[in-house]
PANU-710731 format. One line per 8 residues: number of its first residue (from 1); their letters; for each residue x, y, z of N, C-alpha, C, CB. Coordinates in steps of 0.2 Angstrom, whole numbers. Glycine has a CB too. Layout:
% PANU-710731
NUM = a = X/Y/Z/X/Y/Z/X/Y/Z/X/Y/Z; ...
% end
This chain:
% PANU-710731
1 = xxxxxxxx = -573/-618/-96/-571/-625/-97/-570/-626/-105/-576/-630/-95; -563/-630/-107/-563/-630/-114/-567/-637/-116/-556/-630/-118; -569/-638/-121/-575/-644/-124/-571/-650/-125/-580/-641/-131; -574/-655/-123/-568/-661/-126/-574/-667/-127/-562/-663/-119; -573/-670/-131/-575/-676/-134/-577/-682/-131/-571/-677/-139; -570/-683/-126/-570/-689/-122/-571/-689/-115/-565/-691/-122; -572/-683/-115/-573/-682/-105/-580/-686/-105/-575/-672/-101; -581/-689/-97/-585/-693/-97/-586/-687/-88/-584/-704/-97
9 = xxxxxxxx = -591/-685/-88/-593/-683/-79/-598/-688/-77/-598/-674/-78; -598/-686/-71/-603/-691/-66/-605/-687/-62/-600/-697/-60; -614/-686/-60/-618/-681/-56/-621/-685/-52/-622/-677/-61; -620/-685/-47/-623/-689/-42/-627/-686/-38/-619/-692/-39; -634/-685/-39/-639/-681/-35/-645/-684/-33/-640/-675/-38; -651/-685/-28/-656/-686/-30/-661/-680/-32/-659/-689/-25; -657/-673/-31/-663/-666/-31/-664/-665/-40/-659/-657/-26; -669/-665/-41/-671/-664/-49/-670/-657/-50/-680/-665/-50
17 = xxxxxxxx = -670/-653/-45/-667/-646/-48/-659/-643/-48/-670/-640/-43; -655/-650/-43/-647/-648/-45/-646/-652/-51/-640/-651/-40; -651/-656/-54/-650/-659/-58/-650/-655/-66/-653/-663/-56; -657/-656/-64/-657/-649/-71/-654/-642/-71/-664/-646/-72; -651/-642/-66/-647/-633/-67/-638/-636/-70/-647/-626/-54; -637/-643/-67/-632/-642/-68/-628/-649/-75/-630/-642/-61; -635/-653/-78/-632/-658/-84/-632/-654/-90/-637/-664/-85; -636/-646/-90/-634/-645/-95/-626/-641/-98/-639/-641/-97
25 = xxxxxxxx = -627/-639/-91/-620/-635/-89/-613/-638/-89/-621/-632/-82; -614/-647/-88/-609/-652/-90/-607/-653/-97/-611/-658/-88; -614/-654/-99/-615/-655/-109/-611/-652/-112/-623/-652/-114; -611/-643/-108/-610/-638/-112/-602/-638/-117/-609/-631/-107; -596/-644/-111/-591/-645/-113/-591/-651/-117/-585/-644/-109; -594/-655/-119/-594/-658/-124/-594/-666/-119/-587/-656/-131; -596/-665/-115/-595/-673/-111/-600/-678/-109/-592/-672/-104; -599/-683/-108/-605/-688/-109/-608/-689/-100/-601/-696/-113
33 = xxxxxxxx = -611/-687/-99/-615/-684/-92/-617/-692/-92/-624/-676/-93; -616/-693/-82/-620/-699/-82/-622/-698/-74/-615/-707/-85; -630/-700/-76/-634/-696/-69/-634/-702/-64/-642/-693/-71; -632/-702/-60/-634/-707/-52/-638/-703/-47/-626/-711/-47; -645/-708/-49/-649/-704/-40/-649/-709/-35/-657/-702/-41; -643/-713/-31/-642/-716/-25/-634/-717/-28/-648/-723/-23; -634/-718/-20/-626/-722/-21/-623/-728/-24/-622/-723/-15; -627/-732/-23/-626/-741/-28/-627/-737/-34/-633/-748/-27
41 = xxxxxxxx = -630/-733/-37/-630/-730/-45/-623/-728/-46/-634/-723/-47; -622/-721/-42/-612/-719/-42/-609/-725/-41/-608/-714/-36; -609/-728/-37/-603/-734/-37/-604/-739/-44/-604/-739/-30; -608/-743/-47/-608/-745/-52/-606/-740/-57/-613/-748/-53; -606/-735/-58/-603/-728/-64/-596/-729/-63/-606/-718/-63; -593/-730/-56/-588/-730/-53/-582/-737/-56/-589/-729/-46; -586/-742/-56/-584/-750/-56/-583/-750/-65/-592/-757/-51; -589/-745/-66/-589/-750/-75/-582/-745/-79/-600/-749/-81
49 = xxxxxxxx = -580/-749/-83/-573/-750/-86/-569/-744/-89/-572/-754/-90; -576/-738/-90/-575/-732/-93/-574/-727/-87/-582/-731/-99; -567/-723/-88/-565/-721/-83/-568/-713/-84/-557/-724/-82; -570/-710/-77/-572/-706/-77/-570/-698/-75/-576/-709/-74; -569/-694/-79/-563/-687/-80/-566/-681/-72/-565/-681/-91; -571/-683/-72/-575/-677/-65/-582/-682/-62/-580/-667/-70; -582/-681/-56/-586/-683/-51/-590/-678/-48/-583/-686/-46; -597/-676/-49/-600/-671/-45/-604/-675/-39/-605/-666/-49
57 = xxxxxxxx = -601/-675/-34/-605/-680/-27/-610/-673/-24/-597/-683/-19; -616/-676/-23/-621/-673/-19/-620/-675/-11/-628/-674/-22; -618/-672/-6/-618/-673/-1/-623/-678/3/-617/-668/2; -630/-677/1/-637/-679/1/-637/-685/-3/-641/-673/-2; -634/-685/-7/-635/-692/-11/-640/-698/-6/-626/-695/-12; -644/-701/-8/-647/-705/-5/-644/-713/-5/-655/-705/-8; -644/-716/1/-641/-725/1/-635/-723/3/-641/-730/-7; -631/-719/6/-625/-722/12/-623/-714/16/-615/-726/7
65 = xxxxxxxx = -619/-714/19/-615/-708/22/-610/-706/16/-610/-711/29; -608/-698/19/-603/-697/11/-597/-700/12/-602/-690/10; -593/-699/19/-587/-703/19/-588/-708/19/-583/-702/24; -593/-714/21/-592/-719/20/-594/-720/9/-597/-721/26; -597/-716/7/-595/-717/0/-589/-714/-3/-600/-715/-5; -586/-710/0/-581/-709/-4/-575/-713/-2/-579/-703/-3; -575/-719/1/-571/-724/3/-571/-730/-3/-574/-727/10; -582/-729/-3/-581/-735/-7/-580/-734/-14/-586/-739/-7
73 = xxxxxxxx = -581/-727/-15/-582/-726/-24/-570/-728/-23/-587/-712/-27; -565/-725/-20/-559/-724/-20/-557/-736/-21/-556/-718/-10; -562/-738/-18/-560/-745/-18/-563/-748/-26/-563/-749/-11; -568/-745/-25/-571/-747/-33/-567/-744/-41/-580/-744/-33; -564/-739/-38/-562/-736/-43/-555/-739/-45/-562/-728/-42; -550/-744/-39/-546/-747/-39/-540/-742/-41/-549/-753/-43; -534/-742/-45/-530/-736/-46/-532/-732/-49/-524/-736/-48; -537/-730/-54/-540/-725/-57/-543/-719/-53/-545/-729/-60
81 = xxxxxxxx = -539/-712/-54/-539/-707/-51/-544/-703/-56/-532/-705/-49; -548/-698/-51/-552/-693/-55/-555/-688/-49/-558/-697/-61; -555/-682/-51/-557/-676/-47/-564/-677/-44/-556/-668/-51; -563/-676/-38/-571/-675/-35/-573/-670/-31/-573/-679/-31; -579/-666/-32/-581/-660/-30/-586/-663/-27/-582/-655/-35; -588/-660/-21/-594/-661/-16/-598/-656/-17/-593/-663/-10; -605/-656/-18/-609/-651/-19/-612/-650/-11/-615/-652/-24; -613/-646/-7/-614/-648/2/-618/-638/3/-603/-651/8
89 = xxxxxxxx = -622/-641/8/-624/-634/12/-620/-630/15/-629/-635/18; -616/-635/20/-610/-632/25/-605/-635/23/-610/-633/33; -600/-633/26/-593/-634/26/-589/-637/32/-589/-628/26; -590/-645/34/-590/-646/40/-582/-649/41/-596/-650/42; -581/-649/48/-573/-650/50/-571/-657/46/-571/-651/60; -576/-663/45/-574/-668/42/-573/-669/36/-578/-671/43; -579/-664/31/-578/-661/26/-572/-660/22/-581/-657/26; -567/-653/25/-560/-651/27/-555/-656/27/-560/-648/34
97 = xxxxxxxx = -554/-660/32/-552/-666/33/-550/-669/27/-556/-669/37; -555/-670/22/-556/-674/17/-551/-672/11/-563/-674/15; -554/-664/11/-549/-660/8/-543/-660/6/-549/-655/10; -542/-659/16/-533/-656/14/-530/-664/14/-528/-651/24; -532/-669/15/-532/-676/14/-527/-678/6/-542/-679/14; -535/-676/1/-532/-677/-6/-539/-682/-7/-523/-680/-7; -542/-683/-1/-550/-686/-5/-554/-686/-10/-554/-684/-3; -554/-676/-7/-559/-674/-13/-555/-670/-13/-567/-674/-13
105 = xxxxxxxx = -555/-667/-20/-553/-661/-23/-556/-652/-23/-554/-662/-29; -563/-651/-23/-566/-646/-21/-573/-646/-17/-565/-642/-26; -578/-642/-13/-583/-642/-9/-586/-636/-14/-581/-641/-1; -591/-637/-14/-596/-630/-19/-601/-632/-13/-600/-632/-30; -602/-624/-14/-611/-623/-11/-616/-624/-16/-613/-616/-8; -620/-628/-12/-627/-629/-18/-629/-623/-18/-634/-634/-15; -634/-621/-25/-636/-616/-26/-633/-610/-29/-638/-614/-21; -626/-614/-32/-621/-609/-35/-623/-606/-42/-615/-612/-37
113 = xxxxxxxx = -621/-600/-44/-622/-599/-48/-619/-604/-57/-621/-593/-46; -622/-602/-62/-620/-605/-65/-612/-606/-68/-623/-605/-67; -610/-597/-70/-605/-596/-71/-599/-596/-67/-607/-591/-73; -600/-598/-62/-596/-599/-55/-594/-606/-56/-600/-597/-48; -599/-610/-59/-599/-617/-59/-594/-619/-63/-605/-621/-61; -593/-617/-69/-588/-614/-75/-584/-613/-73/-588/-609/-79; -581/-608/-70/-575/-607/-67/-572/-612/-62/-575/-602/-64; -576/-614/-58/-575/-619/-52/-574/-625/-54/-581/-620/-47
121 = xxxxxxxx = -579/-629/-59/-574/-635/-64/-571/-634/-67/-575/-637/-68; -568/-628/-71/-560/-628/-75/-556/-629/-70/-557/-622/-78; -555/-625/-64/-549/-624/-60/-546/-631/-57/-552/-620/-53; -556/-634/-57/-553/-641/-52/-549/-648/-56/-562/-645/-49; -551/-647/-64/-549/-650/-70/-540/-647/-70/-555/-647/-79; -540/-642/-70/-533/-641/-73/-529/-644/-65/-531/-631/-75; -531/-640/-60/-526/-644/-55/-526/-648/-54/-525/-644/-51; -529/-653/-55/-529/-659/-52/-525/-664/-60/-539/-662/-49
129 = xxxxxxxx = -525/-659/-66/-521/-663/-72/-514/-661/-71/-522/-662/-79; -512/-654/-67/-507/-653/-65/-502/-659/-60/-508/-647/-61; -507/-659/-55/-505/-663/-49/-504/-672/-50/-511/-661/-42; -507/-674/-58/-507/-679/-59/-501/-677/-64/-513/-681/-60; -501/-674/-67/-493/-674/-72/-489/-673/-67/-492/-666/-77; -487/-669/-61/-482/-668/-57/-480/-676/-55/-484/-662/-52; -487/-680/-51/-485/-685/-50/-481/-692/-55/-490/-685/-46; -485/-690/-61/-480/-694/-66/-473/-693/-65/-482/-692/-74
137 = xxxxxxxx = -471/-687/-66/-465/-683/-66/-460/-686/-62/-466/-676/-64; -463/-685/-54/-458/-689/-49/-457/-698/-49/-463/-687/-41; -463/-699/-52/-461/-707/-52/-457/-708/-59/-469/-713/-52; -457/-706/-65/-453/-705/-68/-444/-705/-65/-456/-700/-72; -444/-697/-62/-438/-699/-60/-435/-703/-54/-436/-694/-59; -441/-704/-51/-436/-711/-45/-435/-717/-51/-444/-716/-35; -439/-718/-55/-438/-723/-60/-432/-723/-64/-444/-722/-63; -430/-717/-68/-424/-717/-70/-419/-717/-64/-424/-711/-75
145 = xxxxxxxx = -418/-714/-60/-413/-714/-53/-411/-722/-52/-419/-711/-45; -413/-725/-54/-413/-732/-51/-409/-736/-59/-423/-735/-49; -408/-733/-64/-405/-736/-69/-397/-731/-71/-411/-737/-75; -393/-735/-74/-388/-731/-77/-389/-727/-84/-382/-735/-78; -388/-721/-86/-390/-720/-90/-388/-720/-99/-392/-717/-86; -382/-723/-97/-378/-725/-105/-383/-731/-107/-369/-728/-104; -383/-737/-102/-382/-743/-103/-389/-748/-103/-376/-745/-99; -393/-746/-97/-400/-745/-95/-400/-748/-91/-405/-745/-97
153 = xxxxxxxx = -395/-753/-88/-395/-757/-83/-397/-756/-77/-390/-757/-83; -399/-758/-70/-396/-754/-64/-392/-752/-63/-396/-756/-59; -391/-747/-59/-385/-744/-58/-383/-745/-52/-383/-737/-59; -376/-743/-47/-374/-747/-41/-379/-748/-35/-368/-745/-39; -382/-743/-33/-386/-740/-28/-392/-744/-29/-387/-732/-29; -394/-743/-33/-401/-748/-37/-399/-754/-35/-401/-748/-48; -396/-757/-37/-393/-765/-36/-392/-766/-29/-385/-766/-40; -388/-765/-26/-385/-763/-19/-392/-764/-15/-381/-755/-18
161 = xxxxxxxx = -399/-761/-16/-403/-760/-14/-407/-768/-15/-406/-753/-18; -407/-768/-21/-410/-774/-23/-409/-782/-20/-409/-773/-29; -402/-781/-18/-399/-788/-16/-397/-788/-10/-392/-790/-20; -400/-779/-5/-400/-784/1/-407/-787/1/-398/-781/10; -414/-786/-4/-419/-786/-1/-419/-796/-3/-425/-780/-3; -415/-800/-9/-412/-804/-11/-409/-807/-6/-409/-803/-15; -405/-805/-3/-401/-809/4/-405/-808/10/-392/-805/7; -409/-805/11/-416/-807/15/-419/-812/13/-421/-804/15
169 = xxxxxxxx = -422/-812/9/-426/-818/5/-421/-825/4/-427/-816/-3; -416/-825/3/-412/-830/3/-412/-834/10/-405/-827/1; -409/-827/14/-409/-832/21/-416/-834/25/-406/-828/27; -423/-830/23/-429/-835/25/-431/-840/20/-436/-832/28; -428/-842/13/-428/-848/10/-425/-853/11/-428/-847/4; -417/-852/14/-412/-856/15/-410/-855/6/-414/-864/19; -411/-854/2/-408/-857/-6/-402/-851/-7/-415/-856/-15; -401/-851/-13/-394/-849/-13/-391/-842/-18/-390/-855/-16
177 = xxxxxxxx = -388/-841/-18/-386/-832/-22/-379/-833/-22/-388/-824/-18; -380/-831/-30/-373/-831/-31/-371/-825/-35/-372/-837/-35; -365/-820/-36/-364/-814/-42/-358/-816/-44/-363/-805/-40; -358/-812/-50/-352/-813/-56/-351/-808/-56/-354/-816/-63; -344/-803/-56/-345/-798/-57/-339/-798/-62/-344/-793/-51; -337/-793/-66/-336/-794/-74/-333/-787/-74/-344/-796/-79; -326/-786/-78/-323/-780/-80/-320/-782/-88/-317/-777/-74; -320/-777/-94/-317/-777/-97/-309/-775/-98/-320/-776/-100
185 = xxxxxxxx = -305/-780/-99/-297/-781/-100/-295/-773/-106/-294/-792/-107; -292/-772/-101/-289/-765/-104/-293/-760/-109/-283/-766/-107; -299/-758/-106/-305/-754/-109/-299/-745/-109/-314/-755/-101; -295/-746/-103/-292/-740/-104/-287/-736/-111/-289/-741/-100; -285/-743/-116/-283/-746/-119/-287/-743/-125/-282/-752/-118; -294/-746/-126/-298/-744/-131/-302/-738/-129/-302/-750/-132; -304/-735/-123/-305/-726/-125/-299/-725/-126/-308/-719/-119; -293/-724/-126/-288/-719/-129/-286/-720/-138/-280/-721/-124
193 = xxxxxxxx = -289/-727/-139/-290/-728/-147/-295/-727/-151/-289/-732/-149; -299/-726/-147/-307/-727/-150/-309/-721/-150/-312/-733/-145; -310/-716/-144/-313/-713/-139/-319/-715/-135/-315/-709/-142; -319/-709/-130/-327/-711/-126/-332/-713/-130/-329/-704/-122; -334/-710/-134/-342/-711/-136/-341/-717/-141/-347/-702/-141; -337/-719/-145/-334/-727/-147/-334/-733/-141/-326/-725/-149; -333/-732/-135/-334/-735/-131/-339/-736/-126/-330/-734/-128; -344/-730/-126/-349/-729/-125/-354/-737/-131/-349/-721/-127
201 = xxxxxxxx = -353/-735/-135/-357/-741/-139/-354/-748/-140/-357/-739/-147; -345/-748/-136/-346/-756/-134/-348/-757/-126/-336/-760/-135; -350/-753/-123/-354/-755/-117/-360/-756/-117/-353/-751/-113; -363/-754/-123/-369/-753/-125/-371/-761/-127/-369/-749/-131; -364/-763/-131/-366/-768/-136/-366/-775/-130/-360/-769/-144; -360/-775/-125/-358/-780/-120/-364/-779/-117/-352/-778/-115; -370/-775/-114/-375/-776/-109/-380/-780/-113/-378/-768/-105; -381/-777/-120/-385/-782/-123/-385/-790/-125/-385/-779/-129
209 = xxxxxxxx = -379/-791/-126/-376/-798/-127/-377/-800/-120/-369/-798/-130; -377/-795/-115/-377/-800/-109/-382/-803/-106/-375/-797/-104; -387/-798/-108/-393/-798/-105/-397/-805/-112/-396/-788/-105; -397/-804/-116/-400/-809/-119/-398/-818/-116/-398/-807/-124; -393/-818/-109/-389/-825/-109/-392/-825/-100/-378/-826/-111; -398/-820/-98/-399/-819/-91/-405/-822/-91/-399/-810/-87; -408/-824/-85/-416/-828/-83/-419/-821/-83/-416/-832/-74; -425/-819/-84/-429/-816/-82/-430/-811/-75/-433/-819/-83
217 = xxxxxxxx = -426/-814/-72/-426/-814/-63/-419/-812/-61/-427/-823/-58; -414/-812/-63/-407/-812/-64/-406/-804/-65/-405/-817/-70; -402/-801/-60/-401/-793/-59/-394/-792/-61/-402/-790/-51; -394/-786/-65/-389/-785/-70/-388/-777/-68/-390/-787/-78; -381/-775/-65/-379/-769/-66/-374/-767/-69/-378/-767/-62; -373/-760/-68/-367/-757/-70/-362/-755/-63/-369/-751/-74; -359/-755/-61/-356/-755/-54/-347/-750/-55/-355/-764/-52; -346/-748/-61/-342/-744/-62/-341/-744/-71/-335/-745/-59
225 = xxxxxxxx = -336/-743/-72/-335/-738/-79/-337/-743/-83/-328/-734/-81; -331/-749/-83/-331/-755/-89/-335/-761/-83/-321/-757/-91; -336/-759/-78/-338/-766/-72/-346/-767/-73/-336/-764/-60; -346/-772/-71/-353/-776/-72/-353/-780/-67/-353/-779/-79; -360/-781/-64/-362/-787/-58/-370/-789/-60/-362/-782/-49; -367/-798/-59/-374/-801/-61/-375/-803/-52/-375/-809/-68; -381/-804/-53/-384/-808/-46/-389/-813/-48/-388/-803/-40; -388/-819/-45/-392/-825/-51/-396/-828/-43/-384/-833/-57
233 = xxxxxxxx = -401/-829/-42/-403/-831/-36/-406/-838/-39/-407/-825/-32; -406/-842/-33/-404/-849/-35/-399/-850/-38/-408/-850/-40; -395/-850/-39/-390/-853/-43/-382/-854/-38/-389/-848/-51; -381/-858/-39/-374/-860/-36/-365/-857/-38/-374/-869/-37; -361/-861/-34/-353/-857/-38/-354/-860/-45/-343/-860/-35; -355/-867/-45/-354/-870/-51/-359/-869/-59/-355/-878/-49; -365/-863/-56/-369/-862/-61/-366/-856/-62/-376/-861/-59; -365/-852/-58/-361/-844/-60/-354/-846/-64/-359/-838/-53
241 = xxxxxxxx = -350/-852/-64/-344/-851/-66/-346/-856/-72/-337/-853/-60; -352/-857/-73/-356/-858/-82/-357/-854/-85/-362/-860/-83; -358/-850/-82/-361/-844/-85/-356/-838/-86/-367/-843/-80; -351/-837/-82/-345/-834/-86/-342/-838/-90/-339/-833/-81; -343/-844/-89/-340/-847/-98/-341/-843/-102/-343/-854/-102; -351/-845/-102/-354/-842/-110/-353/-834/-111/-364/-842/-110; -354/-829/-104/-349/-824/-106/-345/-824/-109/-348/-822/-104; -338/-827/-108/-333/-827/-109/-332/-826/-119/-330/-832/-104
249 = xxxxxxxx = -339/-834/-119/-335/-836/-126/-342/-833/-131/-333/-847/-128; -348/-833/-128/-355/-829/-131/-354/-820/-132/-362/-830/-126; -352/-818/-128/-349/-809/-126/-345/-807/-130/-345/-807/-118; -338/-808/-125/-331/-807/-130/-329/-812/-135/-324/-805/-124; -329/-817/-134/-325/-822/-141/-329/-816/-149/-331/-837/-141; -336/-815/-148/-338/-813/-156/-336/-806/-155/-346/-815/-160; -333/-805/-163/-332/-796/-163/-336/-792/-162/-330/-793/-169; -334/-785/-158/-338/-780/-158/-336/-776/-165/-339/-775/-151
257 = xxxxxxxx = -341/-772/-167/-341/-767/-172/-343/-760/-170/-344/-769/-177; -339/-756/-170/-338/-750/-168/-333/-745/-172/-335/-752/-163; -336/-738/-172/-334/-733/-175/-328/-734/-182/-332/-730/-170; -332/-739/-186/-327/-742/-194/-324/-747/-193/-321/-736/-198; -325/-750/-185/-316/-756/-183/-322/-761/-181/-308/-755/-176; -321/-766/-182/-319/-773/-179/-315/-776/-177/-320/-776/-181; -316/-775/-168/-310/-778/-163/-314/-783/-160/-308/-772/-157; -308/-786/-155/-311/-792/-149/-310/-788/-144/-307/-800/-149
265 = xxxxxxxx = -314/-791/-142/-313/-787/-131/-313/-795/-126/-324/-780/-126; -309/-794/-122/-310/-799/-117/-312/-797/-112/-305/-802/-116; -313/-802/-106/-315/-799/-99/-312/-805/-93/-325/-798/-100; -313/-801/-87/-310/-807/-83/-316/-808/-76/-300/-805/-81; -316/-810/-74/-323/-815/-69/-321/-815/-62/-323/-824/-70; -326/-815/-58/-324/-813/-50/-331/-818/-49/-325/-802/-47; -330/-821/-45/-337/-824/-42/-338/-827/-36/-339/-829/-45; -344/-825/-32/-347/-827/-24/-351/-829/-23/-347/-824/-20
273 = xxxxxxxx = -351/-833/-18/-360/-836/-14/-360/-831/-8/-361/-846/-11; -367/-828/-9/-370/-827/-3/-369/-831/4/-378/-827/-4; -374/-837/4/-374/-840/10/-379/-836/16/-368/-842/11; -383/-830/13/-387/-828/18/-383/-822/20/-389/-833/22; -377/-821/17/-373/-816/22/-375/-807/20/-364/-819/21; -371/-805/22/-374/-796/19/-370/-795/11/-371/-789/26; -376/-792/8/-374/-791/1/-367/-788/1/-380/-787/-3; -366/-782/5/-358/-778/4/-353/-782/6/-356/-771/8
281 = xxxxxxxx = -355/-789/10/-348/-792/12/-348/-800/6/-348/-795/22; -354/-800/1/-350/-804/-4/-349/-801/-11/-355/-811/-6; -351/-795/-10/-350/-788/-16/-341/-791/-12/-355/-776/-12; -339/-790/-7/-331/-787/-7/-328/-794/-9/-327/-783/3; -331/-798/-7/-328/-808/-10/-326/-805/-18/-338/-816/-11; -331/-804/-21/-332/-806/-29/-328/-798/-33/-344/-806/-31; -326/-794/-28/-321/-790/-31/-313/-792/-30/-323/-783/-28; -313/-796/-25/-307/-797/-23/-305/-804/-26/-307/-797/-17
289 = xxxxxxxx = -310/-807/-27/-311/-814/-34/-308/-809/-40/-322/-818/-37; -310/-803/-44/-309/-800/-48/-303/-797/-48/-313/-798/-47; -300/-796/-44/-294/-793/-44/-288/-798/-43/-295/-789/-38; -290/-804/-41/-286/-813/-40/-286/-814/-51/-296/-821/-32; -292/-813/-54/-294/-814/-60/-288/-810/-64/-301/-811/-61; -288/-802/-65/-285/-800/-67/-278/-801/-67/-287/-797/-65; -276/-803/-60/-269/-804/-59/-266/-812/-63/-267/-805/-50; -270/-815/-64/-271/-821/-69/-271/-822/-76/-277/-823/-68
297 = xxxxxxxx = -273/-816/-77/-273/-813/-86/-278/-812/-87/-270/-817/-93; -279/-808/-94/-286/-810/-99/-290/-815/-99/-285/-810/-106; -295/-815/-98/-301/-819/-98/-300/-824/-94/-303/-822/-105; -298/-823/-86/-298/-827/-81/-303/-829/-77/-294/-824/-77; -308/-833/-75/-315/-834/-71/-311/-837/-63/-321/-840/-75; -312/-834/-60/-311/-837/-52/-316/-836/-47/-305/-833/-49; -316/-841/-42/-321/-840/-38/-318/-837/-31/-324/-848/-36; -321/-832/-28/-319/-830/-20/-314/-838/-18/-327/-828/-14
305 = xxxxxxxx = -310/-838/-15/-306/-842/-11/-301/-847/-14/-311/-844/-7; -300/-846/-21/-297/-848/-26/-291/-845/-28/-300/-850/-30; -286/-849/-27/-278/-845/-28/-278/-843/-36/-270/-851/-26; -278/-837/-36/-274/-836/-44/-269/-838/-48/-272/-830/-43; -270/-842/-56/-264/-844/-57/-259/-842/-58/-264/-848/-60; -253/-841/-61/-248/-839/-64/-251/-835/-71/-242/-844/-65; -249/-828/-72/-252/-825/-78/-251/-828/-85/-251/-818/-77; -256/-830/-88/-251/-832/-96/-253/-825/-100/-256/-841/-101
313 = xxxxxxxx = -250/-826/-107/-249/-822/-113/-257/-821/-114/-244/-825/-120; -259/-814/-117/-264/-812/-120/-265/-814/-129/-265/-805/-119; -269/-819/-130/-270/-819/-135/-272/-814/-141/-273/-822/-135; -268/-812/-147/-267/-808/-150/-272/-809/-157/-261/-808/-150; -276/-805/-160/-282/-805/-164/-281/-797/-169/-290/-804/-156; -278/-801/-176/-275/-793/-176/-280/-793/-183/-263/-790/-179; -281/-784/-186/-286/-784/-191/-282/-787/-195/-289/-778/-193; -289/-789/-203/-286/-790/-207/-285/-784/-212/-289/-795/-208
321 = xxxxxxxx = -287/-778/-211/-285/-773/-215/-281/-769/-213/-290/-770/-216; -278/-770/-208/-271/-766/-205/-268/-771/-200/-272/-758/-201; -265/-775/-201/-264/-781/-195/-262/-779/-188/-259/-786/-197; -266/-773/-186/-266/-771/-180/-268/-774/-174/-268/-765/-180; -266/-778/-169/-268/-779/-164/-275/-777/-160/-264/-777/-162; -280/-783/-160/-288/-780/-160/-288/-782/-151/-294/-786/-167; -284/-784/-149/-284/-786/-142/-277/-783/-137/-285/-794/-141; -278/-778/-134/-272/-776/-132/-269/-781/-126/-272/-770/-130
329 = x = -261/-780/-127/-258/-786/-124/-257/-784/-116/-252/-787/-129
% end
């Protein structure tokens, strides 16, 4: 075993001789030994706030059954995970059970030697820090899986996910849902002048500005390259088509600054209510609002079921250092 400063073990025994064969043999790695002779002792070691790196359970332990304490020590310990070794005569089918479970970590026979005990605690320490790194690992990546990864947004799947569990909730609240979905006006325009990774940082800069004008509750994706989708729950047409305003004039009206330029970007507005219906059939509303937008011109907000007007001219925003056209027409 290597020696460590902060390890805390737990030795839960009433026999005076596992005891003394085996607290000095804990000490040896530098850890702070805390002895329980009944089970109300382990469990209080278990409850109090200092979390505990190894558990040696004495099968015998006096004051409960073992599985019935290894129930309670797992409730008392609340999410706080740490390896347990059972010290035991036999090896019984219940025992096993426990094992291949993920209960307890390893079964030692009483009477082990010492140098065996060494070995048998390292092994049980390193796997069980393996199996606890591996499981960081996996929740990490379902965790990132669930975001885009330019922008940090949800990404479509993520979202998609999220708003039918929203349009459930919606329909046993009766309240209301509403999205805004959102494309920047000829982004195609600005990678062919800018480049990708230039455009990369006005997508960057659009999700921040966005996100700062959202409720705490309010789900924000990325849903394609330049597209964007809010979902505002609670909120009505007449709150979402507020709230494309402030987009409109808080987002794109102020310049971005990007790779030595200062340009203007515009955007145009798609918007739907739920009404309790399925998230992909007000997703197809609020794209086809979006596409009604577009045909409208630059910086258009429309709601699902609203005629598109006649396109007007794109307002023209040229630098002042090369009077080039900061908004393509």
């Amino acid at each position: 075993m290597n020696t460590h400063s902060n390890l805390n073990f737990l030795l839960a025994s009433g026999e005076p001789d596992l005891l003394s064969a085996l607290e000095p043999l804990l000490a040896e790695c530098g850890a702070h030994v805390n002895i329980a002779l009944a089970a109300e002792d382990a469990l209080a070691v278990i409850a109090a706030p200092i979390a505990q790196s190894l558990v040696l359970l004495d099968v015998r332990l006096p004051g409960m059954e073992i599985c019935q304490l290894l129930a309670a020590m797992r409730d008392a310990a609340g999410s706080r995970r740490f390896p347990i070794v059972l010290i035991s005569d036999t090896v019984t089918e219940e025992l096993l059970d426990r094992l291949a479970e993920g209960v307890i970590d390893d079964i030692v026979p009483r009477g082990t030697a010492p140098e065996f005990w060494r070995v048998r605690i390292g092994s049980v320490m390193r796997g069980f820090r393996a199996g606890y790194d591996l499981e960081q690992l996996r929740e990490s990546l379902a965790l990132n899986a669930q975001f885009d990864r330019l922008t940090g947004v949800y990404n479509r799947d993520a979202l998609l996910a999220m708003l039918f569990r929203e349009t459930d909730r919606v329909q046993r609240m009766k309240s209301s849902l509403c999205m805004v979905l959102f494309d920047v006006d000829d982004f195609g325009h600005w990678n062919s002048r800018l480049g990708a990774d230039a455009c990369d940082g006005l997508l960057c800069q659009i999700v921040d500005r966005t996100s700062r004008l959202l409720r705490s509750y309010d789900l924000l994706g990325r849903v394609g390259e330049d597209e964007f989708l809010i979902a505002m729950p609670g909120c009505s047409a007449v709150n979402a088509v507020m709230l494309a305003e402030r987009l409109r004039v808080e987002v794109f009206c102020e310049p971005f600054h990007v790779a030595g330029e200062t340009i203007r970007l515009s955007a145009c507005f798609g918007i739907s209510s739920s009404h309790g219906r399925s998230a992909l059939v007000v997703l197809r509303e609020a794209e086809h609002a979006l596409a009604w937008a577009r045909s409208a011109g630059p910086e258009s907000i429309l709601c699902f079921g609203e005629s598109p007007q006649p396109a007007h001219a794109s307002i023209k925003y040229l630098s002042p250092a090369t009077s080039d056209e900061l908004l393509a027409g």
